[in-house]
FIKE-48765 format. One record per atom (N, C-alpha, C): residue in three letters; x, y, z. Coordinates in pm, whole numbers, plus 50000, padded with zeros to 5 digits. Example, Ala and Ser with C-alpha at 12.3 -4.5 7.8 and 13.67 -1.06 7.14 Angstrom:
// residues 2
ALA513194943150780 ALA512304955050780 ALA513204967050780 SER512854977550708 SER513674989450714 SER512905000350787 
//
This chain:
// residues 285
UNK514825144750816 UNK514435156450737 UNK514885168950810 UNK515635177850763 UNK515825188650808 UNK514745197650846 UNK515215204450934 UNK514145218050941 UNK513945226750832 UNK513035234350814 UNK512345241150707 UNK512955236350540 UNK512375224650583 UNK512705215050476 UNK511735223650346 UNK510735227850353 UNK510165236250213 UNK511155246650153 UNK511435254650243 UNK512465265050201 UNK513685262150113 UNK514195263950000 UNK514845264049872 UNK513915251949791 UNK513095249249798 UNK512765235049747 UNK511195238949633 UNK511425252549592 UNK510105258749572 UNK510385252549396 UNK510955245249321 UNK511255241849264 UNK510825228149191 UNK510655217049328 UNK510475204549365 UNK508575202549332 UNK508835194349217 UNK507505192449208 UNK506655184749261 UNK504955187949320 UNK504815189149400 UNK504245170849473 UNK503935166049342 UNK503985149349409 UNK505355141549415 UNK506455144349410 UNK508145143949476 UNK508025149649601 UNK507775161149613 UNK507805167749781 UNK506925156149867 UNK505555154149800 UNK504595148849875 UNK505085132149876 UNK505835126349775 UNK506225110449834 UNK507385110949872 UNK508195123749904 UNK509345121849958 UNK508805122350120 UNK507725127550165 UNK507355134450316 UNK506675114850370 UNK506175110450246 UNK505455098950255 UNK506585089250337 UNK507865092050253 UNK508675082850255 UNK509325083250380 UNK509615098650440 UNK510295098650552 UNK508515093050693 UNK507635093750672 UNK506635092150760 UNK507105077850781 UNK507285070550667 UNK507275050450719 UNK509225052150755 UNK509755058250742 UNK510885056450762 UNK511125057250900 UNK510625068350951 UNK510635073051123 UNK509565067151193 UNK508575059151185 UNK507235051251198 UNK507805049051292 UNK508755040651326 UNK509185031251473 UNK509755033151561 UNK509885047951508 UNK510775055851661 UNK509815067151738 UNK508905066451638 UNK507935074951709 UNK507255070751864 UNK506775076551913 UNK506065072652062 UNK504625066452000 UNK503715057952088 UNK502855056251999 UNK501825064151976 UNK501355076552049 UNK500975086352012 UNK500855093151839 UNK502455091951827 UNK502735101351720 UNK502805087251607 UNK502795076351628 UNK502635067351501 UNK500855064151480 UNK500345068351595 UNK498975070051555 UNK498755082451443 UNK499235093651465 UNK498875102951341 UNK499965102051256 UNK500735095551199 UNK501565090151130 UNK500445081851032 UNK499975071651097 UNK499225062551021 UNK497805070050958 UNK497125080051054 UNK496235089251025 UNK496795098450890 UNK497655103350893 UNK498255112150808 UNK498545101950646 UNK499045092550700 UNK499175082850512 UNK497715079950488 UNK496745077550569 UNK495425071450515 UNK494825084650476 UNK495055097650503 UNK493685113050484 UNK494735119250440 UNK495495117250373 UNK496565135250313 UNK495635142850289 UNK494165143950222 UNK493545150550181 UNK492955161250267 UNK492575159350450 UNK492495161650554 UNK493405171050583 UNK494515160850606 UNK495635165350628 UNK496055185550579 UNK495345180750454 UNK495955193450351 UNK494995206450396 UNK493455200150397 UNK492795211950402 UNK492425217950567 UNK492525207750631 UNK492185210150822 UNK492915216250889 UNK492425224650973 UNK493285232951028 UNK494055224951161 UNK495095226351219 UNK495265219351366 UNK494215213551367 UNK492765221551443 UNK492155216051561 UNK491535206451499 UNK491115206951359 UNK489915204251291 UNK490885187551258 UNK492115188151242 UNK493075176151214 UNK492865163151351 UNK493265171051454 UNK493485165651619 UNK491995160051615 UNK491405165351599 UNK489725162551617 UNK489445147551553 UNK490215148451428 UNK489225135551313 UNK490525124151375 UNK491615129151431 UNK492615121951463 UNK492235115751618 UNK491645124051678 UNK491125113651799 UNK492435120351884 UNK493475129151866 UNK493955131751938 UNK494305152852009 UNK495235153052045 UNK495235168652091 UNK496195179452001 UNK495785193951929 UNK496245200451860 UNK497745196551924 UNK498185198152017 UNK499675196852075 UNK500325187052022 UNK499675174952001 UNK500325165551925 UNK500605162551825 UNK499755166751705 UNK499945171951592 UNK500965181351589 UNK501265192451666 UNK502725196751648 UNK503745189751652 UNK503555184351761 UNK504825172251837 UNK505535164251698 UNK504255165251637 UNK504545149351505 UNK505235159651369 UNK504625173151347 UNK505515179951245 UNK506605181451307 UNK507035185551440 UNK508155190451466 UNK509525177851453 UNK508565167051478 UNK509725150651495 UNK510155148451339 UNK509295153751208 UNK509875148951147 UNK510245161651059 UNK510715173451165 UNK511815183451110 UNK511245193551090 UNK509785195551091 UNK509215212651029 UNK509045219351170 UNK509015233351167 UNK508905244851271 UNK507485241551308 UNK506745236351226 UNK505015236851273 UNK504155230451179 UNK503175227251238 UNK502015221351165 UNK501585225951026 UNK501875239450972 UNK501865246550847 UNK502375247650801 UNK503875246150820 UNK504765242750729 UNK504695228550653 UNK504175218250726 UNK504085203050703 UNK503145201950622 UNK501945211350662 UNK501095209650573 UNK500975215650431 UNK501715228350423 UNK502785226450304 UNK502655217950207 UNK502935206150199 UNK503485196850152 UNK502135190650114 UNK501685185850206 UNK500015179750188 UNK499675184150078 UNK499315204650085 UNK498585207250000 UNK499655209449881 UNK500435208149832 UNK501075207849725 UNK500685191449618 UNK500285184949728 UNK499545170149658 UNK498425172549551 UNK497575181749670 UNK496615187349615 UNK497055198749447 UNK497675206449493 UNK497935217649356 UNK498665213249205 UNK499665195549259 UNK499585187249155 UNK498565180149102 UNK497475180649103 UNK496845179549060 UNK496385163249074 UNK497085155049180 UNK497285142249181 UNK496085134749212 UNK495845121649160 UNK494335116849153 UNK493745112349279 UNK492495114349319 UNK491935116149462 UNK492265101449506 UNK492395102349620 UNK492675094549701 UNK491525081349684 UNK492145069149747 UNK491165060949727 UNK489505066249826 UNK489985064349917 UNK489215068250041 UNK488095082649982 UNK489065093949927 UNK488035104549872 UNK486945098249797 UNK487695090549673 UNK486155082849569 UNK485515076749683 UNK485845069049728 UNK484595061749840 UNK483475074049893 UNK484435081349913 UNK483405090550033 UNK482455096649927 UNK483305099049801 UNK481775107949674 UNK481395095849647 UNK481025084749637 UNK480275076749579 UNK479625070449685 UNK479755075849806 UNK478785072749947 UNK477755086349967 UNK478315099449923 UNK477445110649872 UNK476515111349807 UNK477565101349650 UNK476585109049523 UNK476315095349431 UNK476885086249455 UNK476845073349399 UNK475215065249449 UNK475965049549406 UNK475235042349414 UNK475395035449528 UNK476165042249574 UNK476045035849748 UNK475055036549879 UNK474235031449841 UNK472655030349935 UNK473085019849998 UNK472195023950162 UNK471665016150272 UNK470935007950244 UNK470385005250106 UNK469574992650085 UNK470294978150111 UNK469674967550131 UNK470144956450146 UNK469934946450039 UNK468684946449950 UNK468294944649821 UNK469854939049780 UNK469994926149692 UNK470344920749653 UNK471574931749526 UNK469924940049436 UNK470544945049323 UNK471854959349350 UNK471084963249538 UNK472014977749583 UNK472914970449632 UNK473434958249646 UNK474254948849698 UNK475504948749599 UNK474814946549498 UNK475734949549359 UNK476284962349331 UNK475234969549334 UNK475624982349297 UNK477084988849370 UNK477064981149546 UNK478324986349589 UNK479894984049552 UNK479234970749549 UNK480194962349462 UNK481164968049357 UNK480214969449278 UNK480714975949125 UNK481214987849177 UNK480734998249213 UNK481205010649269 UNK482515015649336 UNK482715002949408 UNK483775002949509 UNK485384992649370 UNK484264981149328 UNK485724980749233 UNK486204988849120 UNK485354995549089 UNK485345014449004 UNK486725018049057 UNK485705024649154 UNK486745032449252 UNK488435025249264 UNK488215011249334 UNK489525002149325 UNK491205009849217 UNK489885001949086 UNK490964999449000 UNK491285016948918 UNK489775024848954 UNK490875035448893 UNK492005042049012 UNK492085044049143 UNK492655041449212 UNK494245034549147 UNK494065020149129 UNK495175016449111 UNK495795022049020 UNK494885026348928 UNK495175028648745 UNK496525039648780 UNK496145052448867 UNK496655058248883 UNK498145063348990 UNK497715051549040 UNK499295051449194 UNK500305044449126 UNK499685031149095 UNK500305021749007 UNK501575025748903 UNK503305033248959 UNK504205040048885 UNK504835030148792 UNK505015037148673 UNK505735030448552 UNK507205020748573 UNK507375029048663 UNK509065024848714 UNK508825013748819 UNK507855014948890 UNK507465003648993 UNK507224992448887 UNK506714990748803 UNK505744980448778 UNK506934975348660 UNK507844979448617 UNK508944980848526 UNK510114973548650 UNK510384981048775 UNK511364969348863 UNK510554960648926 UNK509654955448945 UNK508744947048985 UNK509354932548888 UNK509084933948769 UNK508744924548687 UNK509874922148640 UNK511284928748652 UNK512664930448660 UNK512914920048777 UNK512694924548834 UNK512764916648961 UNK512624902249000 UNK511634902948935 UNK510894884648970 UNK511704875248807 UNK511494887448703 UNK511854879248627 UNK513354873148596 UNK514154878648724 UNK515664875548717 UNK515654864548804 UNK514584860748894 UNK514844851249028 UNK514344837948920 UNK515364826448996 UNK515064815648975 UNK514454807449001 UNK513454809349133 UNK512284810049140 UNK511114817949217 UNK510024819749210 UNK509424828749290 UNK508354823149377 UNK508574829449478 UNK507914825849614 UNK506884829349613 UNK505524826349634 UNK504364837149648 UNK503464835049769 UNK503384847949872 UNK503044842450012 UNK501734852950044 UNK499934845150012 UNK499264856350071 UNK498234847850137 UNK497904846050264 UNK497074839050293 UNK496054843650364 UNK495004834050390 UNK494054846050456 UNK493214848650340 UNK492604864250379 UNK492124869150244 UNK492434870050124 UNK494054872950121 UNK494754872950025 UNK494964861149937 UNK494654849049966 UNK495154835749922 UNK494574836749757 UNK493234841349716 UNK493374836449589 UNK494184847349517 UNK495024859749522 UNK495384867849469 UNK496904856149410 UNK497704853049559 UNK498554847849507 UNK498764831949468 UNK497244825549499 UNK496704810149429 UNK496834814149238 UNK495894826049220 UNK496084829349079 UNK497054828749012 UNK498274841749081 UNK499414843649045 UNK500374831748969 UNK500204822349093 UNK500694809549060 UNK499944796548976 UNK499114801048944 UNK498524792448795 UNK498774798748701 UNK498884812048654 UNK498944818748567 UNK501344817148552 UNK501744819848647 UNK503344820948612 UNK503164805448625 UNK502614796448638 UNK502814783448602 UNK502944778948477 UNK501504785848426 UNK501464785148273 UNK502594789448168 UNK503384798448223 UNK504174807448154 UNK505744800448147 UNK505674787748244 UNK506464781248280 UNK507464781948398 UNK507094791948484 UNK508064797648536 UNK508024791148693 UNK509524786848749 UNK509024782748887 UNK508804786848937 UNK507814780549003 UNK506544788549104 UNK506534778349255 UNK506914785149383 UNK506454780949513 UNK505434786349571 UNK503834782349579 UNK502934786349639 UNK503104782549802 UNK502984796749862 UNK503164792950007 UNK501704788950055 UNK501654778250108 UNK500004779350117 UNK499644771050279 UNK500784768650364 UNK500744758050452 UNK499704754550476 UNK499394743150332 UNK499174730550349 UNK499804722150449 UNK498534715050506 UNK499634705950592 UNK500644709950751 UNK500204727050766 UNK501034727150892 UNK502674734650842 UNK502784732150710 UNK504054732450686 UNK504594743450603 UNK504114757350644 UNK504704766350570 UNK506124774150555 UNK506654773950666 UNK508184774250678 UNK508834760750590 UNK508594750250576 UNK509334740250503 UNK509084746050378 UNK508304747750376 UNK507524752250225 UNK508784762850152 UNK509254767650233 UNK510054780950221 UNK511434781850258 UNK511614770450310 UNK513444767950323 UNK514394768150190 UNK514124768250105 UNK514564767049988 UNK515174777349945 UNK514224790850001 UNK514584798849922 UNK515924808249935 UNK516904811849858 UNK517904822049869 UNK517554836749823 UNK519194841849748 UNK518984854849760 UNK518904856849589 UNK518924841449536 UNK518884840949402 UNK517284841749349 UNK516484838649494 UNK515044838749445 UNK514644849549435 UNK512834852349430 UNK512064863649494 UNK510994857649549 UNK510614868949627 UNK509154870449698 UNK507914876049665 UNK506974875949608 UNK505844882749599 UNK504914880849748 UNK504814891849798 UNK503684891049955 UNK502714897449927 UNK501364888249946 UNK500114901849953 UNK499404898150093 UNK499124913550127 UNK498054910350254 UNK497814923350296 UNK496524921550355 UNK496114934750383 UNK495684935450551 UNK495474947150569 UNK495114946550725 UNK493254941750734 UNK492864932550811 UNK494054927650958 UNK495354916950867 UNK496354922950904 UNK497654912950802 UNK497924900050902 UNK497804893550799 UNK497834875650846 UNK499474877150911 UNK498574874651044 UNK500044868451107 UNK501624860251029 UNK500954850051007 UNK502164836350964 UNK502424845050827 UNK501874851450747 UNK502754862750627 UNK503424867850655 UNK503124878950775 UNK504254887850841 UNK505304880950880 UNK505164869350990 UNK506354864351024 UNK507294860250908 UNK506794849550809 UNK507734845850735 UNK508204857050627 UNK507484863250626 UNK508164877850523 UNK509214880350598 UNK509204888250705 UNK510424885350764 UNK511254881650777 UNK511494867550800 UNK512504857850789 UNK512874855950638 UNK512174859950541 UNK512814852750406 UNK513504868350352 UNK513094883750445 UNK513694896050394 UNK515124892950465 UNK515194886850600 UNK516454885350694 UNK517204878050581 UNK516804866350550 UNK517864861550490 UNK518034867650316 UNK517984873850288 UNK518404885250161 UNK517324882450074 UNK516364876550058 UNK515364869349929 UNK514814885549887 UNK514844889049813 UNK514524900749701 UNK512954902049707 UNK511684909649753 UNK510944911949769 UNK510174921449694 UNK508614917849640 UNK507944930349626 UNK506374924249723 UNK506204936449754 UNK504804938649811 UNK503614941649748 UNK502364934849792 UNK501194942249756 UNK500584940649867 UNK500134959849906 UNK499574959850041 UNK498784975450064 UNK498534975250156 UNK497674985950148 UNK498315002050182 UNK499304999150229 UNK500245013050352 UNK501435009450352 UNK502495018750345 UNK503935021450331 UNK504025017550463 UNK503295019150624 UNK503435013050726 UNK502864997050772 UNK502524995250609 UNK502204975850627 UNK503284969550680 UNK503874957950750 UNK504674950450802 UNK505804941950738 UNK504714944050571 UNK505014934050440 UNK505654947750399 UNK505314957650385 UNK506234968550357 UNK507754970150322 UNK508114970150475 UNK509324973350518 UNK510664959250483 UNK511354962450426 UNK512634958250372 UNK511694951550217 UNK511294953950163 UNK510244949550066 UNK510934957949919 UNK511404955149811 UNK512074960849709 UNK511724972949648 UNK510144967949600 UNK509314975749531 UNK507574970849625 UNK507324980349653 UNK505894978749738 UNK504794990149649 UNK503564980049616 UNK502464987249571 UNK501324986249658 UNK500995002949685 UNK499825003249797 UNK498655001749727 UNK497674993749765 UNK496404993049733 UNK495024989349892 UNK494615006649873 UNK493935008949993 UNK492464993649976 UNK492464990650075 UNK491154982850127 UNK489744988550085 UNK488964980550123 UNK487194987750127 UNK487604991250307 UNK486365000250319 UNK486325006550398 UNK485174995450482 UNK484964991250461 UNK484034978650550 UNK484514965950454 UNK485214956650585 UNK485334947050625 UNK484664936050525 UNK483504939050542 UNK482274928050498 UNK481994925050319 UNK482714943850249 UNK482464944650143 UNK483924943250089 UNK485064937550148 UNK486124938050095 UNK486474931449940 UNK487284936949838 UNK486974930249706 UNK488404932149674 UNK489044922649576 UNK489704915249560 UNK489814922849399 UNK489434929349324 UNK489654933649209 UNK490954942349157 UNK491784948749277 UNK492584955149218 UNK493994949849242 UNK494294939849310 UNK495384932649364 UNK495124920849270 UNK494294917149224 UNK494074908749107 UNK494314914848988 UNK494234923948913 UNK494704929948849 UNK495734932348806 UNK496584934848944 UNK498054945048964 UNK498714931348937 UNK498304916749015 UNK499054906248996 UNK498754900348827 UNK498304899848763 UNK497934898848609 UNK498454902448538 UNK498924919248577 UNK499604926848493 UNK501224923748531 UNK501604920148646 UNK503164912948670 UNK503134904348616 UNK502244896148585 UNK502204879748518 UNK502204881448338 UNK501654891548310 UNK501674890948132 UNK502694903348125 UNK503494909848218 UNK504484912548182 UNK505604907148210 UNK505684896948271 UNK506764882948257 UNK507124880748139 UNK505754872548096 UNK505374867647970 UNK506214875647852 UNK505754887747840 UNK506184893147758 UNK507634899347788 UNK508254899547824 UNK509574898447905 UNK510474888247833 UNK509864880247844 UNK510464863547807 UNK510314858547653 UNK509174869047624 UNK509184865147466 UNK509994867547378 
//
């Protein structure tokens, strides 16, 4: 990114500025020191922060020093921390839909998100948080993504589907449902010890569907890897443009996590995979 990359660009509307800044953040991710890929990763999870905090008030929630926060606008081309942030708040003045993380935090405010342990406030988070989820997805979720997505898979001759771990019934589903539809389907599931065999098969005539979220299952990452090395056509479902499943990945759809571990839910990656699956379907009809 050039320096005073805002300047002539007053034109550029303002969620383009803001996923073009997105785009160069995972692009430069690995050359950064790890300092500066710490607020790298800080910066994709809080744009909202990002937009309204001043330096100190940024460095602070970042765990690290106003100096470094410069360090990190200046690496990826702006004169200063206000110019970069720039951009942030132009997220904001498009008017673009709150962040996942924001709904969490108003429905930990103003919701039904109680410290109760009660069975029924048990639910209540539940529901709240897959609210939040899927309108979340409703809205990141781009026309054109979800349009080469299903382009994508539906040209391969067969499709791979690799999420294990937490992820396993997202892409167990996937593959009953494109079963039904007739379509070949390789569930990676190492059974047996044997998930690389599982996956020798595949070329550059296939695809990949990967889901996983952080903590990201080891043996996903690795073999994502190896099946992007050897050319296999990829889309992602994951949480961050700096996911692992990310990178060399065709078309990647972020879908942020629960914010505790314990309450993690499975509703909007179920979804997102449903809606690739009955737009196969209808693809083919």
């Amino acid at each position: 990114m050039a320096k005073g990359k805002l300047r002539g660009k007053t034109n550029e509307n303002g969620a383009d500025a803001y996923e073009r800044l997105r785009s160069d953040i995972a692009a430069r991710h690995a050359s950064l020191s790890d300092r500066l890929q710490h607020i790298a990763e800080f910066a994709l999870e809080y744009p909202t922060e990002m937009a309204l905090g001043t330096v100190a008030e940024v460095a602070r929630r970042a765990s690290v020093q106003p100096s470094a926060i410069v360090r990190f606008a200046s690496a990826l081309g702006y004169s200063g921390f206000t110019e970069m942030q720039q951009v942030f708040r132009l997220r904001l003045v498009a008017s673009l839909a709150p962040s996942y993380k924001d709904r969490i935090g108003r429905l930990k405010r103003d919701g039904p998100w109680r410290g109760s342990n009660e069975p029924q406030a048990v639910l209540g988070r539940f529901v709240a948080e897959g609210i939040a989820s899927l309108e979340t997805l409703n809205s990141v979720a781009r026309e054109q993504d979800l349009r080469r997505a299903i382009d994508l898979l539906g040209s391969a001759e067969t499709i791979f589907l690799l999420g294990l771990g937490g992820s396993y019934p997202v892409a167990a589903h996937l593959a009953y449902v494109l079963r039904k539809l007739g379509r070949r389907t390789v569930l990676l599931d190492a059974l047996g010890g044997g998930l690389r065999e599982q996956a020798v098969a595949a070329t550059r005539a296939d695809a990949l569907l990967a889901v996983s979220f952080k903590q990201y299952n080891a043996d996903t990452v690795r073999l994502f890897a190896e099946l992007i090395a050897r050319g296999v056509r990829a889309v992602s479902i994951t949480d961050n443009l700096l996911s692992p499943i990310a990178r060399g990945a065709d078309v990647v759809f972020e879908l942020h996590d629960m914010a505790e571990p314990a309450l993690r839910t499975l509703v909007a990656p179920m979804s997102l995979a449903q809606t690739l699956a009955v737009g196969l379907g209808l693809a083919q009809d």
